[in-house]
C-alpha positions in Angstrom: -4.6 20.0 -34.6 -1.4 18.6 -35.6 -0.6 15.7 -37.4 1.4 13.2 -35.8 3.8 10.2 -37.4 6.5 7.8 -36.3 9.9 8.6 -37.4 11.9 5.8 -35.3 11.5 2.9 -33.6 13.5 0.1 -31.3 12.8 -2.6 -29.3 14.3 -5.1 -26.8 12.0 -8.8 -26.4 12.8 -12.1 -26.3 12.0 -12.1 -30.2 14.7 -10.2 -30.4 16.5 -7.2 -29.7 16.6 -5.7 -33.4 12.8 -4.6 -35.5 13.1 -6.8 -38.2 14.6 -9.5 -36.5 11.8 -9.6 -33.9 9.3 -8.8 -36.9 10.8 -12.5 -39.1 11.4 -14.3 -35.6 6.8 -14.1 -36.2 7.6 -16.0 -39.1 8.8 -19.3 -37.3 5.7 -19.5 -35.5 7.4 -20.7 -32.5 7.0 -18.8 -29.0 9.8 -17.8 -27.1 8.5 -19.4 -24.1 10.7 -20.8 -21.6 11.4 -23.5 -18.3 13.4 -21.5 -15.8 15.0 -23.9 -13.8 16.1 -21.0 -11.3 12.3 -20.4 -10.1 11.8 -23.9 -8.2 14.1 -22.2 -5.6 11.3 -20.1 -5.0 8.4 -22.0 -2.6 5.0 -22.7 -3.7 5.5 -20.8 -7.2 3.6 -22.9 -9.3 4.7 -21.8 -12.4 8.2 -22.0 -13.8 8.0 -20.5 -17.1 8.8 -17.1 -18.6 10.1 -15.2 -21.7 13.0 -13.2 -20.9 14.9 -11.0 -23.4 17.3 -12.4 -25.9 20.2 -10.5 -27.1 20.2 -7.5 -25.4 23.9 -6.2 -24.8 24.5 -3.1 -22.5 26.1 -0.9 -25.3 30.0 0.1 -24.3 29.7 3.4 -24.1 27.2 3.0 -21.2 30.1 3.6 -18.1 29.1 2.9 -14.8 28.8 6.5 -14.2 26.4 6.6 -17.4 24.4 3.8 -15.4 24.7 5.2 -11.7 21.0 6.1 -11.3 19.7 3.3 -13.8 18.9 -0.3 -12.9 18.1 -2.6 -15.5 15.1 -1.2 -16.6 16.1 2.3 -17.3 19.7 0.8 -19.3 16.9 -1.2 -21.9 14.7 1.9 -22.0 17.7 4.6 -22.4 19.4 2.2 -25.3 16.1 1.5 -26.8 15.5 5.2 -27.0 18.8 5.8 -28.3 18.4 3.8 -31.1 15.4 4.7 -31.9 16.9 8.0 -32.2 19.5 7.1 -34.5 16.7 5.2 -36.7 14.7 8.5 -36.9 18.0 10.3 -37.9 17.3 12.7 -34.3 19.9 11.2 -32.6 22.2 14.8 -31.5 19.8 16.4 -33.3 19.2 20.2 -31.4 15.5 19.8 -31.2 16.3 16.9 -28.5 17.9 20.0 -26.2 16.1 22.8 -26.9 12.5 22.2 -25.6 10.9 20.8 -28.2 10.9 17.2 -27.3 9.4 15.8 -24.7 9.3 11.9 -23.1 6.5 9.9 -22.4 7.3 6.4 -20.8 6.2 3.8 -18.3 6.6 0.8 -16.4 4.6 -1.1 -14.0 7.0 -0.2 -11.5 10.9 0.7 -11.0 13.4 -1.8 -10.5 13.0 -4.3 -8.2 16.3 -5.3 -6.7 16.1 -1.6 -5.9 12.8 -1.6 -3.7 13.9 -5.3 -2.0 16.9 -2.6 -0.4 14.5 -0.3 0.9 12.4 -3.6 2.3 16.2 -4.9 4.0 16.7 -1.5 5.8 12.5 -2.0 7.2 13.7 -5.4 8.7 17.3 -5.5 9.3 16.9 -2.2 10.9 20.4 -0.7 9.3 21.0 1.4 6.1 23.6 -0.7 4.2 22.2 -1.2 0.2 21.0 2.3 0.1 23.3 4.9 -1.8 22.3 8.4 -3.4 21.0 6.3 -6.7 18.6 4.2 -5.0 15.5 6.4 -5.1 16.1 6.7 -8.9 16.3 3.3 -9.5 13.5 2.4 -7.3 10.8 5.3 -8.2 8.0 4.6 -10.8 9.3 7.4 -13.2 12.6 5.9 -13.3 12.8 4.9 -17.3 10.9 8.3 -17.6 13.7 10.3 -16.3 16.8 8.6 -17.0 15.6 8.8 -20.8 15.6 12.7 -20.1 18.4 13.1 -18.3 20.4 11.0 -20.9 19.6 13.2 -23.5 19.3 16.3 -21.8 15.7 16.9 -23.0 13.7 19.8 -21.5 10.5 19.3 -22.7 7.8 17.7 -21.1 8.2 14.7 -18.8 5.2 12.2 -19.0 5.7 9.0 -16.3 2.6 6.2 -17.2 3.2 3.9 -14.3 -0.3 1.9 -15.4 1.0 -1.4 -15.0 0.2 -3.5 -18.6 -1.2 0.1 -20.5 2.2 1.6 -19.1 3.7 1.6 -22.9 0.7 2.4 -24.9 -0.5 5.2 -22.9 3.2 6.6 -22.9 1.9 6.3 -27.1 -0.7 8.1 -26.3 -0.1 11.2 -24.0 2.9 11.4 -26.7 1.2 11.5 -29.4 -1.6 14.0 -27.6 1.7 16.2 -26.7 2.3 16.8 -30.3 -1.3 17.5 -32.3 -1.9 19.5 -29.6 1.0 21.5 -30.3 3.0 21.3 -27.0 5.7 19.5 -28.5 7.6 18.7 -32.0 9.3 15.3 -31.1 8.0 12.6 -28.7 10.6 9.4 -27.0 7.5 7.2 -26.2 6.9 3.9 -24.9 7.4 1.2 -22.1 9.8 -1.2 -20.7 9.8 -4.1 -18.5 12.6 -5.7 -16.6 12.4 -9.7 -15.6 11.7 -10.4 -12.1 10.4 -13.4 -10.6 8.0 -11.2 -8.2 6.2 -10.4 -11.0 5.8 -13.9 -11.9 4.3 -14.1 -8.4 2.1 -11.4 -8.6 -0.1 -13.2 -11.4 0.7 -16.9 -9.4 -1.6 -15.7 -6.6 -3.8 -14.6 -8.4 -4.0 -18.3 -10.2 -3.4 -16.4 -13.8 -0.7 -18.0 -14.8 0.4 -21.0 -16.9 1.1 -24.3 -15.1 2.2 -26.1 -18.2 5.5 -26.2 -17.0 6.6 -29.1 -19.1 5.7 -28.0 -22.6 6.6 -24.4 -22.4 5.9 -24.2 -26.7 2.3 -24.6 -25.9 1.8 -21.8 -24.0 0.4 -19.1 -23.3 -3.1 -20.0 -25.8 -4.8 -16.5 -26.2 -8.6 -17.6 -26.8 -8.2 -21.1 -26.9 -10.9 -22.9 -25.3 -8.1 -25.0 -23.4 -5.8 -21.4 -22.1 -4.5 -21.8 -18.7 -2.9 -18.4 -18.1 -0.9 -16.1 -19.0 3.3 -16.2 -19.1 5.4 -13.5 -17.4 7.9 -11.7 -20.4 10.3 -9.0 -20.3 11.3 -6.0 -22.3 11.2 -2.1 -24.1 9.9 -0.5 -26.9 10.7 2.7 -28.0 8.6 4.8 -30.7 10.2 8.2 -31.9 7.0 10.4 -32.4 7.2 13.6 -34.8 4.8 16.4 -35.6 4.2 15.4 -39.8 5.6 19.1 -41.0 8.6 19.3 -39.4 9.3 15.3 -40.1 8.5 16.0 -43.9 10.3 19.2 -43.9 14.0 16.9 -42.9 13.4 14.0 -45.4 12.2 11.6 -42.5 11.9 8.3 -43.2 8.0 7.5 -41.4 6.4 4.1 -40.7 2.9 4.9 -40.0 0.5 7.8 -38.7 -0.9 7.9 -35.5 -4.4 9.1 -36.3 -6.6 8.0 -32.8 -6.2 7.2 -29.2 -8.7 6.2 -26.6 -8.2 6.1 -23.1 -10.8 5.4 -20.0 -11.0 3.3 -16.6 -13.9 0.8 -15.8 -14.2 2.3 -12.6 -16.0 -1.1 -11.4 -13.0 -3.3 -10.1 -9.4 -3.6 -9.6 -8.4 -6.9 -11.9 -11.8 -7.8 -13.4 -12.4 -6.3 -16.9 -15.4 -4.5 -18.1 -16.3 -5.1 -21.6 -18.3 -2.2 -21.9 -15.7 0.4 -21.1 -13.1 -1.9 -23.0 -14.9 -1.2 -26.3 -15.7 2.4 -25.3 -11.9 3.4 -25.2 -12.0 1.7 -28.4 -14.5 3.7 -29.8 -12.9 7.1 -28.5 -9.7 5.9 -30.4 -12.4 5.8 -33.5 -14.2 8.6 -33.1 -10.3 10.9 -32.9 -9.3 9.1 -35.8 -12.4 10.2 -38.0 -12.5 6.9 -39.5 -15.6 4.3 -39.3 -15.1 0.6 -37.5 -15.2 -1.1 -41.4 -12.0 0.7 -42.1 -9.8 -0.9 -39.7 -8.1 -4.1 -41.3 -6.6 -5.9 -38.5 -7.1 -5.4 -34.6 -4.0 -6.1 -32.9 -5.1 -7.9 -29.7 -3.9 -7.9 -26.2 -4.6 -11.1 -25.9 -2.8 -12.4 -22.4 -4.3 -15.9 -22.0 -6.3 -15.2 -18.8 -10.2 -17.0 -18.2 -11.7 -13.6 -17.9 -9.6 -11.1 -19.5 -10.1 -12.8 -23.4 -13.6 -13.6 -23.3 -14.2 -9.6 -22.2 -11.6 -8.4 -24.8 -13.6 -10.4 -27.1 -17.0 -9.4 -26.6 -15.5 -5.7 -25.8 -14.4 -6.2 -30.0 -17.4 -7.8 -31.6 -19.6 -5.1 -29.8 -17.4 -2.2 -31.6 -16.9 -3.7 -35.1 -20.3 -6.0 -35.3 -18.1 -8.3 -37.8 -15.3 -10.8 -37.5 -12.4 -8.4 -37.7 -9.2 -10.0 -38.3 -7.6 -10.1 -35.2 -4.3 -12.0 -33.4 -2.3 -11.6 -30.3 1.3 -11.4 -30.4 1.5 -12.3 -26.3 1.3 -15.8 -27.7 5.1 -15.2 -28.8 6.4 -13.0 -25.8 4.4 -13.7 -23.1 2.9 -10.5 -21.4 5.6 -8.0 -21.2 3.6 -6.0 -19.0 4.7 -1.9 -18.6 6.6 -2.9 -22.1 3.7 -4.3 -24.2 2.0 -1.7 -25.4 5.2 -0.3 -27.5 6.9 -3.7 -28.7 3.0 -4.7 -29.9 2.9 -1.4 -31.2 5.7 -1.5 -33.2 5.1 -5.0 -34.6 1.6 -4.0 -35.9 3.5 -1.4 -37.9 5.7 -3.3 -39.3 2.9 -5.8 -40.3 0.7 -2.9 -41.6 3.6 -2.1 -43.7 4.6 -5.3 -44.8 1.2 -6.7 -45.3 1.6 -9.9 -43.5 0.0 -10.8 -40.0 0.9 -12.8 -37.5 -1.5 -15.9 -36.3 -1.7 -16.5 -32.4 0.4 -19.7 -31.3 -1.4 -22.7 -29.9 -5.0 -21.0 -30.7 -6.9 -25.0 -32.0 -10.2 -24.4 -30.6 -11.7 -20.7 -29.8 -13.2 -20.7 -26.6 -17.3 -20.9 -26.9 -17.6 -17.6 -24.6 -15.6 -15.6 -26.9 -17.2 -13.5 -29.4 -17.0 -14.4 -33.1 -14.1 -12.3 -34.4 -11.7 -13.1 -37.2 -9.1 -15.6 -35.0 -6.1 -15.7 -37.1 -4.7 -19.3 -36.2 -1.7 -21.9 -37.5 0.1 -19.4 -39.4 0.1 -15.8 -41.0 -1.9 -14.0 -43.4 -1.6 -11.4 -46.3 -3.6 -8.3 -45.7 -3.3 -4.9 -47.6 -4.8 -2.7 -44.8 -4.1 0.9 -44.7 -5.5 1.2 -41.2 -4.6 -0.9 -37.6 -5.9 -0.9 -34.3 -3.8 -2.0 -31.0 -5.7 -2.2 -27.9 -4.1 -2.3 -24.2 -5.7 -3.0 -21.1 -4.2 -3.2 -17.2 -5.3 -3.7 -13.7 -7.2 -0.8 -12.3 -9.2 -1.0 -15.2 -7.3 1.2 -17.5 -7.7 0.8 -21.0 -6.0 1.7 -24.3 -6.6 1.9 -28.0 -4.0 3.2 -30.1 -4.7 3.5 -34.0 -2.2 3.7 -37.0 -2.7 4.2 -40.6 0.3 4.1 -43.7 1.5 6.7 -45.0 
């Protein structure tokens, strides 16, 4: 088996569209939360608020015929992936041609826009949006392949269309690629474009927050007073490289990837299952070869929902038996869904490495029916921890758990 590290890494979130500025904008300890006054237009939305990405410029080298098959997805995730390439010093690099790197990405689905032209040719009854680029656009794999086809790679191709696990099992079958020696270099991750259908999806479904007038108190992971979860946007984009050949070149690395867990609760569609939860967990444990006491912080996914934190909880208590140190960084983004899993990811790297941990935002009171874990709350804390967890879980029942360790 192979050992497998992170070489590069970049991100676009409404923290920020640059590491370590989305790593200090923690520090302020304000969310990034907003009122959208464009969402009353839509009828019978309840909620208004959202956390769309800050700061992201389409770089200028990006020409419309560079963007012809991408919609705004696939520009975040190919410029994410690009500079995460630089970062890992891979960027041109021949191994990215010559079939030794491979992509593993997802999103909970393609662009939107695209799919709404597809719906106008259903029910106007005349092809008039459609072009050759649509299908690209519109398809599930669409980040997936416009990362490959932007950088000519010819390795393998991984799509993880697995709504909010989309990123960190894009981690995952990555970072299974390389210690099973299929590939040398890995673009992983997950991206997320802003669309107020998505908003709508989790309205219906009466998970989201209503506290449309003070958007800085919301979402509440664990608080006994949550009343949802808010919609965010984004990428992440982890450069994953076999240890050998990342040693061999002098790379700079900012962690290991030493276990992932993966499994489905095969019980129902957007109810969790605790049980399976903390199993996935404990398949992350059992590859990493390391014991449940050795893990220093749990980085949480954390969304805000009535069912989904108290099962989360109980899923983590069960697995560690202790009050873990644990915090949710959704409280700052909202849930990014398909782009999660990498931008948490990445931020429980850098906090492994910098030894400081975010709290989650407006956690006062923990809810009585979650477990008794170690809720960090009102600011950060200092933690030397040589091991992380980051755990991942979507509708369908799919769940993640992702493990990192300093190097």
């Amino acid at each position: 088996m192979k050992r497998v590290v992170v070489t590069g890494m970049a991100l676009a979130s409404s923290l920020g569209c640059e590491v370590n500025e989305a790593f200090e904008r923690l520090k302020v300890y304000k969310n990034c939360v907003k009122y959208l006054p464009e969402l009353e237009e839509y009828s019978k939305l309840n909620t208004k608020l959202a956390a769309p990405v800050t700061g992201f410029i389409v770089p200028e080298h990006f020409t419309r015929k560079v963007t012809r098959t991408m919609g705004p997805i696939s520009v975040m995730s190919v410029a994410t992936s690009e500079k995460a390439l630089k970062d890992a010093g891979l960027l041109d690099d021949e191994i990215i041609f010559n079939g030794q790197t491979g992509v593993a990405y997802g999103s909970s689905s393609g662009s939107l826009n695209t799919i709404i032209d597809f719906y106008s040719m259903q029910v106007d009854k005349e092809v008039k949006n459609l072009n050759s680029a649509s299908y690209v656009k519109m398809m599930s794999q669409t980040a997936a392949v416009n990362i490959s086809l932007y950088f000519k790679t010819k390795g393998r191709l991984i799509p993880t269309s697995t709504a909010c696990t989309s990123g960190s099992m894009g981690i995952g079958a990555a970072y299974e690629a390389i210690k099973d020696g299929y590939q040398t270099v890995m673009i992983a991750g997950g991206a997320e474009e802003f669309h107020a259908t998505h908003i709508a999806i989790f309205d219906t479904l009466y998970a989201t927050s209503l506290k449309n007038d003070t958007p800085e108190l919301t979402p509440s992971p664990f608080d006994k007073n949550r009343d949802g979860l808010v919609i965010g946007a984004g990428s992440g984009t982890l450069i994953l490289e076999e240890y050998e050949h990342a040693k061999k070149r002098g790379a700079k690395i900012y962690a290991e990837i030493i276990g992932y867990g993966t499994n489905t609760d095969g019980t129902h569609i957007t109810n969790p299952n605790y049980e399976t939860m903390g199993a996935a967990m404990l398949e992350a444990l059992k590859g990493s070869g390391v014991s449940p006491d050795e893990i220093g912080y749990v980085n949480a996914h954390g969304t805000s929902t009535m069912q989904g934190d108290v099962a989360e909880s109980v899923a983590t208590y069960d697995v560690f038996k202790r009050a873990v140190p644990i915090s949710s960084i959704k409280s700052y983004t909202g849930h990014t869904l398909g782009a999660c899993g990498a931008i948490e990811a990445i931020l429980s790297i850098c906090m492994m490495n910098e030894n400081w941990y975010c709290p989650t935002l407006n956690l006062n009171e923990v809810d009585d029916k979650c477990a008794p874990l170690g809720y960090i709350k009102k600011s950060g804390v200092e933690m030397d921890n040589k091991i992380v967890m980051s755990n991942n879980f979507a509708f369908g029942g799919i769940n993640t758990s992702l493990i990192f360790k300093k190097i």
